[in-house]
C-alpha positions in Angstrom: 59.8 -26.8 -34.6 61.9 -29.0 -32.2 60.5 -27.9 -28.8 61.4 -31.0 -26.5 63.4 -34.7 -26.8 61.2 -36.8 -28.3 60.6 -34.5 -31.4 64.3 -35.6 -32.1 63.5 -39.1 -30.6 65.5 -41.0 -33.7 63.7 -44.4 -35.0 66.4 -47.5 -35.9 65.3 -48.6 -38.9 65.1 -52.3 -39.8 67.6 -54.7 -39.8 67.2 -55.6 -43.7 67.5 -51.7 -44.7 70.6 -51.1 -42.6 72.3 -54.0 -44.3 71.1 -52.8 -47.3 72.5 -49.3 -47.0 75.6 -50.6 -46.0 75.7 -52.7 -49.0 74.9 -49.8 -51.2 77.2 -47.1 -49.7 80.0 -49.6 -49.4 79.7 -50.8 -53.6 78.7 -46.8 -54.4 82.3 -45.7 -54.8 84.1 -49.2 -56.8 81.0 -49.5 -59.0 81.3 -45.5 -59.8 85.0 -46.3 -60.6 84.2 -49.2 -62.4 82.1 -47.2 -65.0 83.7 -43.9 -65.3 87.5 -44.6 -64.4 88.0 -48.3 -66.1 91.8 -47.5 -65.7 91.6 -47.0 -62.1 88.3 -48.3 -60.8 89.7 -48.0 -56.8 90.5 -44.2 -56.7 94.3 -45.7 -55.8 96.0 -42.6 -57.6 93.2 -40.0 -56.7 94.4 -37.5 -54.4 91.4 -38.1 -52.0 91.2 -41.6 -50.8 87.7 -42.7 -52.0 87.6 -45.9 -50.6 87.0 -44.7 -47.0 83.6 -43.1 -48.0 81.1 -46.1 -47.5 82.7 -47.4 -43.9 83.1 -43.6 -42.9 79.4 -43.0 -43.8 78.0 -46.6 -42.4 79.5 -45.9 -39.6 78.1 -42.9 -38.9 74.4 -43.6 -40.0 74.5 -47.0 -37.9 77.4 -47.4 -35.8 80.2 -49.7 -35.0 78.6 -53.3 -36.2 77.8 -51.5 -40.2 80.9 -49.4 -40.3 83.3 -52.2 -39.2 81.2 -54.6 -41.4 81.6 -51.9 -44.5 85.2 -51.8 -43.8 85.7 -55.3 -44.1 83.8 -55.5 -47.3 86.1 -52.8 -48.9 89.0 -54.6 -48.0 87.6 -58.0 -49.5 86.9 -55.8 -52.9 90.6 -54.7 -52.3 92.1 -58.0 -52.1 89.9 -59.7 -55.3 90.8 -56.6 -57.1 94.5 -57.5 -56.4 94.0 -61.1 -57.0 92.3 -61.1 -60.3 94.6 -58.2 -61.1 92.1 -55.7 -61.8 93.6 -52.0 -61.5 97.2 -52.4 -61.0 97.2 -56.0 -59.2 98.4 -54.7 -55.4 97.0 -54.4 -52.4 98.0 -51.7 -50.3 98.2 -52.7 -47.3 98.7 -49.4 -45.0 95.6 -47.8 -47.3 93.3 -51.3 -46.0 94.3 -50.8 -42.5 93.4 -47.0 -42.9 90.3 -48.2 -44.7 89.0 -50.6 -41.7 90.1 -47.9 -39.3 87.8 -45.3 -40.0 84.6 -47.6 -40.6 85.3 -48.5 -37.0 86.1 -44.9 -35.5 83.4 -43.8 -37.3 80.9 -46.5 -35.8 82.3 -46.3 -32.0 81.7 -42.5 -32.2 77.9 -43.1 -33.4 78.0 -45.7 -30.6 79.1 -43.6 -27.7 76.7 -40.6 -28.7 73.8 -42.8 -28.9 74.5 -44.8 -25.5 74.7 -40.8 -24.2 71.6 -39.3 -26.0 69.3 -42.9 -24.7 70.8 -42.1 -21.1 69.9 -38.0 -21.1 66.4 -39.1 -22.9 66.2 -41.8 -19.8 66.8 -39.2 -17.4 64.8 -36.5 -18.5 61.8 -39.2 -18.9 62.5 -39.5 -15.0 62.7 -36.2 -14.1 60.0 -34.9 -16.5 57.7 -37.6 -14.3 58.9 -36.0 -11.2 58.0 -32.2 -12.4 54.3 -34.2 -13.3 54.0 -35.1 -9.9 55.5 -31.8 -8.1 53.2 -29.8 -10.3 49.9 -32.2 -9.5 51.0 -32.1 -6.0 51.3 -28.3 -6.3 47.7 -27.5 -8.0 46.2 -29.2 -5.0 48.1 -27.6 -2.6 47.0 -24.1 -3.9 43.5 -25.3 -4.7 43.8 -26.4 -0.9 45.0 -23.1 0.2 42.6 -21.2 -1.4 39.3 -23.1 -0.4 40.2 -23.2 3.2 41.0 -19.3 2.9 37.0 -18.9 1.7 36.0 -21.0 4.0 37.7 -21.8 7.6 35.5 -19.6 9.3 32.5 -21.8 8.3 33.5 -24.9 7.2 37.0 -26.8 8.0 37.1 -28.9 5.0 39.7 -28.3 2.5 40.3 -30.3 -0.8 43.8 -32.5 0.5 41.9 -33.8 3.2 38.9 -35.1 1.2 41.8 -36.9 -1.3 43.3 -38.2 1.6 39.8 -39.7 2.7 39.0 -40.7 -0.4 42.5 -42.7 -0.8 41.9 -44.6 2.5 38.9 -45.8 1.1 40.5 -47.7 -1.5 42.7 -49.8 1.1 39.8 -51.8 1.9 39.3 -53.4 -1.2 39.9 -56.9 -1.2 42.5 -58.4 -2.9 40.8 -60.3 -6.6 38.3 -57.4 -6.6 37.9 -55.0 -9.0 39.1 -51.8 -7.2 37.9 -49.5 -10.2 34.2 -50.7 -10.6 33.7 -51.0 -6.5 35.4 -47.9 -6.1 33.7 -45.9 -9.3 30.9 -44.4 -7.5 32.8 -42.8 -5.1 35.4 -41.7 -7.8 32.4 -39.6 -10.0 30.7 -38.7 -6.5 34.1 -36.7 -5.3 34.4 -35.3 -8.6 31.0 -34.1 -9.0 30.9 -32.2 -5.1 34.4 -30.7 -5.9 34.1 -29.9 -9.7 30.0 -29.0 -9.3 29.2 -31.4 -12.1 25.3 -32.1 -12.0 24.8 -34.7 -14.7 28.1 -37.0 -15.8 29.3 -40.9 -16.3 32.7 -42.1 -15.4 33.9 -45.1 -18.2 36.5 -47.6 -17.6 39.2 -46.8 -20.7 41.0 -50.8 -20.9 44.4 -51.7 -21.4 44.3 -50.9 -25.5 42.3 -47.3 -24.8 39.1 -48.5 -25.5 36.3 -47.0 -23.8 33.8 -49.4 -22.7 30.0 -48.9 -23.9 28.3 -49.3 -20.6 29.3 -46.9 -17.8 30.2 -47.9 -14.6 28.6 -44.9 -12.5 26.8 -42.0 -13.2 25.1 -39.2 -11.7 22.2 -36.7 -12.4 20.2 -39.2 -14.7 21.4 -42.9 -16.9 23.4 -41.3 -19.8 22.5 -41.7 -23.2 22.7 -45.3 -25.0 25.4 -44.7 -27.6 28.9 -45.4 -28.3 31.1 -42.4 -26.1 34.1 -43.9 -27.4 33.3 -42.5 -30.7 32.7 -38.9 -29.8 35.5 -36.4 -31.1 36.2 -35.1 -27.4 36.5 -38.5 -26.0 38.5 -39.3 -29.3 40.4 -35.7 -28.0 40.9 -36.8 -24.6 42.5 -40.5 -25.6 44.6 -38.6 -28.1 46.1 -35.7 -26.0 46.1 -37.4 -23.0 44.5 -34.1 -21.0 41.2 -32.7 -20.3 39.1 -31.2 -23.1 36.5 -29.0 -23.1 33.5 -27.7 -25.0 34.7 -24.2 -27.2 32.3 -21.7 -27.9 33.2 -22.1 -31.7 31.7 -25.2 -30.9 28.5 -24.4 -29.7 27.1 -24.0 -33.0 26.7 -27.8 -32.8 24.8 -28.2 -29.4 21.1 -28.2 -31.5 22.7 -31.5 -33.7 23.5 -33.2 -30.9 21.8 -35.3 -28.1 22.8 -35.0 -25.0 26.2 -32.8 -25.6 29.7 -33.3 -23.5 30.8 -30.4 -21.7 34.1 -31.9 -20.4 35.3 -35.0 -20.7 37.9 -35.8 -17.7 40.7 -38.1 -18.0 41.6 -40.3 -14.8 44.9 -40.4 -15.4 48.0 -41.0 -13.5 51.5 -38.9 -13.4 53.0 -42.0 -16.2 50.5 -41.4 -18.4 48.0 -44.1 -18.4 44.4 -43.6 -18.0 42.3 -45.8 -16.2 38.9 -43.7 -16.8 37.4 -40.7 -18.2 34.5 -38.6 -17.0 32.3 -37.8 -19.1 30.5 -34.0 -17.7 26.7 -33.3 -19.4 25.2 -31.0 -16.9 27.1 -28.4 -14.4 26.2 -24.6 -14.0 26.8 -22.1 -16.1 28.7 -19.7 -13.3 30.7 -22.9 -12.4 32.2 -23.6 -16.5 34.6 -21.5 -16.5 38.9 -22.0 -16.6 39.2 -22.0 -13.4 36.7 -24.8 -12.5 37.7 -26.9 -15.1 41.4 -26.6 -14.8 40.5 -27.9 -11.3 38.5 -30.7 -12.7 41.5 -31.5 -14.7 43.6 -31.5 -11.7 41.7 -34.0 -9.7 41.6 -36.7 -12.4 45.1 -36.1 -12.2 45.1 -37.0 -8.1 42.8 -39.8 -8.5 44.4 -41.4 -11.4 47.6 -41.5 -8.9 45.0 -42.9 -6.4 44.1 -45.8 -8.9 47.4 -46.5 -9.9 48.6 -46.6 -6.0 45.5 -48.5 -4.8 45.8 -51.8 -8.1 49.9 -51.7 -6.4 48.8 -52.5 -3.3 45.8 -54.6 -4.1 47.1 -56.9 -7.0 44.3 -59.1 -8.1 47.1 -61.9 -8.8 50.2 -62.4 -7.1 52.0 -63.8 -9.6 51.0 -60.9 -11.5 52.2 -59.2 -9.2 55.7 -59.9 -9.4 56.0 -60.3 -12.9 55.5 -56.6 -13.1 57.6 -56.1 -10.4 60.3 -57.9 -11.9 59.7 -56.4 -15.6 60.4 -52.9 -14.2 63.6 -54.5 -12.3 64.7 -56.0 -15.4 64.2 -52.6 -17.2 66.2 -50.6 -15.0 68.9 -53.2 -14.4 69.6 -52.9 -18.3 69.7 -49.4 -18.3 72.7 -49.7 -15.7 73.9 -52.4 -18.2 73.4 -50.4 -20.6 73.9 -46.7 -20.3 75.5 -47.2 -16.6 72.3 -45.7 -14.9 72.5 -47.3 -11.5 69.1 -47.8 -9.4 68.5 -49.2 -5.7 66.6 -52.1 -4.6 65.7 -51.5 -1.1 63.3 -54.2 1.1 61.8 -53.9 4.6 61.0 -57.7 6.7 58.2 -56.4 8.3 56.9 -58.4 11.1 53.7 -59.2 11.9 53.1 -56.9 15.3 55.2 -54.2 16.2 53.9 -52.4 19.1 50.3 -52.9 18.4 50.8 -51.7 15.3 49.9 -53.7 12.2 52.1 -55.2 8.7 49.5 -53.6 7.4 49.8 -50.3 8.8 53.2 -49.8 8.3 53.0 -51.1 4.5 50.7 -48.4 4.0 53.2 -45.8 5.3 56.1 -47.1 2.5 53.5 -46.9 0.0 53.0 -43.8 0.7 56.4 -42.4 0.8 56.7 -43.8 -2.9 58.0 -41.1 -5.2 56.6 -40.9 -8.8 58.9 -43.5 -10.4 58.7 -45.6 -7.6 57.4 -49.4 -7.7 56.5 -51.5 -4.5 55.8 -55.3 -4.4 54.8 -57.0 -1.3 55.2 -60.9 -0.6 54.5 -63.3 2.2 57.3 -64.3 4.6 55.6 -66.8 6.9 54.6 -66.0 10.5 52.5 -63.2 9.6 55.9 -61.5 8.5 55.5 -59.4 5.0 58.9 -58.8 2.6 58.6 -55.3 0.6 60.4 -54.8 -2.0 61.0 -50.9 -3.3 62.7 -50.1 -6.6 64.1 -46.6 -6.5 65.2 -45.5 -9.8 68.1 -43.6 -11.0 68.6 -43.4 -6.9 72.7 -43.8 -6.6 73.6 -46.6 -3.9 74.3 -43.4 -1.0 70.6 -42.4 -1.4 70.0 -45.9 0.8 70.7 -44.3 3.9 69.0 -41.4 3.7 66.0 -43.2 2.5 66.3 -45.5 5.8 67.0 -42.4 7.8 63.8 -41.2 6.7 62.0 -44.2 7.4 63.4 -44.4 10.5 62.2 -40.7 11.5 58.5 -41.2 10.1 58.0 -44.8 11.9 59.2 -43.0 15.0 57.0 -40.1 14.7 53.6 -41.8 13.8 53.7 -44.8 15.6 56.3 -44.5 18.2 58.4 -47.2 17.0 62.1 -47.6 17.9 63.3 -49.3 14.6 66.5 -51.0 16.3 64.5 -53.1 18.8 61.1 -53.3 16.6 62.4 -56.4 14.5 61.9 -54.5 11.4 64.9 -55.1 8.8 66.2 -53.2 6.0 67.9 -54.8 3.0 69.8 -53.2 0.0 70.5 -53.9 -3.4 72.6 -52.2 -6.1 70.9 -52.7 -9.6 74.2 -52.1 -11.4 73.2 -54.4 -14.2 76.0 -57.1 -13.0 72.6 -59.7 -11.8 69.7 -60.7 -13.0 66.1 -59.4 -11.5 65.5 -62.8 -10.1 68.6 -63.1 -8.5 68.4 -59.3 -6.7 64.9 -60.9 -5.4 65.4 -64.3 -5.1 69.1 -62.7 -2.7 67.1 -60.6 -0.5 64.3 -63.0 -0.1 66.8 -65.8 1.0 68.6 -63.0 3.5 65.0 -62.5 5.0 64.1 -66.2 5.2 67.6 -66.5 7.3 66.4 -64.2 9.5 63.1 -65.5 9.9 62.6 -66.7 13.2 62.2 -71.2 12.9 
């Protein structure tokens, strides 16, 4: 049953079978004449007009480029036929222009619905990510909520704050190190105080979804030597991209196997790629239950966002870094090509002091008001100065100023900073699809250098 838009997600298929069809559905109808109606082989005196069948159905299937194409290739059978005087040796001429008008009606339609189906699958692939993020944001929220309820008389911690703690830590990486294998221990540390796992491993997952062999922490005792990438949960986890856990029809197994997962955790973030998983042996009984584990499920959620935010700002390579950068720009700047989808490229010239308060600082504050589609790159100026670039998608050329309004309002709140006299300036793009990604960058980066002080 068709329950959401990719189970109707619709495959192209290759360029030699289109042609082929074409071929086919376009000969279908003078070949069938050919052998049944020798006296008549185009269908010229039939009261239906046969002919139009293979554009009008080439069209549809593939659009403009195979219906126009089929249309053509009728009319070239009309025109031998009426040259070699097979049938009655004329070539209607208002039946060929009806002929190559409906292969190309026919394909423009196909066209037109596609271009509109990609764009609505486009924007409900955006807005689906934004719903991930609102309802990740919203679990810890209540999580939140509830803990401090249970506990503000004793105990002032609650689980945001600990996230928050545990993001700032990430900021000190270095940039070239690995933030995932400095930053593991902490990772499996948080999630074994909060989700009351005794014995577990977190595993790096690479770039193919390969779990690697050796983990890179653990806690509660060295896990087991074996291959956990061949384990039907992990297997599970990779597949359905969520949390699984042990079921009690299950159980039955626990005395065939060593050292038996109870969970294994996902780290991933709201676009769906997973950096980790945790792997959960040992926790008590009282705490494996839904509600524990649906927290556990949550917070590799939050961390894998945490990853995902912390390798942005931390790119082990710049040129790396803005080869992604300019990959997503080139994405979205087809899309407005393409299916008129307009995004914003916005950049702030951040200097190197304003009021005591750091580039650094203040790059950690637009990071943080990323939303889930989001993607930041930051480049050297000179004089200390830092260029940030922000790709806002699907964000109409308007949404600029209230971005910068809201900039604006959180630099002055947290740091006191008057934006008109701090030296900080804000550039704008439109990625209508009309220039290249290099050119939107390579624009704003030459507008900065202008301003640059010699």
């Amino acid at each position: 049953m068709v329950t959401q838009i990719e189970d109707v997600n619709y495959q192209v298929p290759p360029i030699w079978v289109r042609m082929l069809e074409t071929a086919v559905l376009t000969l279908l109808v003078p070949v069938a004449g050919w052998l049944f109606n020798a006296d008549d082989p185009l269908f010229y005196a039939s009261a239906f007009a046969w002919l139009i069948v293979g554009p009008l159905l080439a069209g549809l299937r593939y659009g403009f480029l195979f219906g126009f194409a089929s249309a053509l290739l009728t009319v070239a059978l009309m025109m031998i036929a009426a040259g070699t005087g097979w049938g009655d040796g004329l070539l209607p001429i208002e039946y060929a222009i009806g002929v190559l008008l409906t292969g190309m009606v026919a394909g423009e339609f196909t066209d037109i619905w596609r271009r509109r189906i990609t764009q609505m699958k486009i924007i409900n692939d955006y807005q689906g990510t934004r719903l991930e993020e609102f309802v990740r944001n919203f679990h810890v929220l209540r999580v939140s909520h509830d803990q401090l309820a249970e506990r503000l008389a004793a105990n002032p911690h609650n689980l945001r704050d600990v996230l928050l703690a545990l993001a700032e830590r990430f900021d000190v990486v270095e940039p070239g190190d690995d933030i995932l294998t400095e930053r593991a221990s902490d990772l499996l540390s948080f999630i074994s105080h909060e989700g009351r796992v005794e014995q577990g491993a977190l595993y790096r997952v690479d770039e193919r979804e390969r779990v690697e062999r050796e983990p890179l922490a653990f806690i509660g005792g060295r896990p087991a030597d074996r291959d956990i990438a061949s384990d039907p949960m992990v297997q599970a986890c990779l597949e359905q991209r969520c949390m699984i856990s042990l079921k009690s029809e299950m159980e039955v197994e626990l005395q065939n196997r060593a050292q038996p997962l109870l969970a294994v955790i996902p780290l991933i973030d709201v676009n769906d790629k997973i950096w980790a998983i945790v792997t959960v042996t040992e926790m008590p009984f009282v705490e494996f239950e839904r509600g524990n584990l649906h927290l556990l499920s949550v917070l590799g959620g939050n961390l894998g966002d945490i990853i995902t935010e912390a390798y942005a700002r931390t790119p082990a390579d710049a040129e790396l870094a803005r080869f992604q950068f300019e990959e997503r720009l080139k994405r979205w700047s087809r899309y407005a090509a393409r299916y008129k989808l307009n995004s914003l490229l916005v950049a702030f010239e951040v200097p190197g002091h304003i009021d005591d308060v750091s580039s650094a600082t203040l790059a950690d504050l637009i990071y943080e008001q990323l939303r889930a589609l989001d993607y930041a790159w930051t480049t050297d100026l000179g004089h200390d100065s830092k260029l940030i670039y922000v790709l806002m998608p699907l964000t109409p050329e308007r949404g600029s100023a209230a971005y910068r309004e809201r900039m604006t309002l959180l630099l002055n709140e947290r740091f006191g900073v008057d934006v008109a006299e701090s030296g900080l300036v804000f550039h704008q793009r439109n990625v209508d699809g009309k220039q290249s990604a290099a050119n939107l960058v390579a624009g704003i980066r030459r507008q900065a250098e202008q301003n640059a002080p010699a």
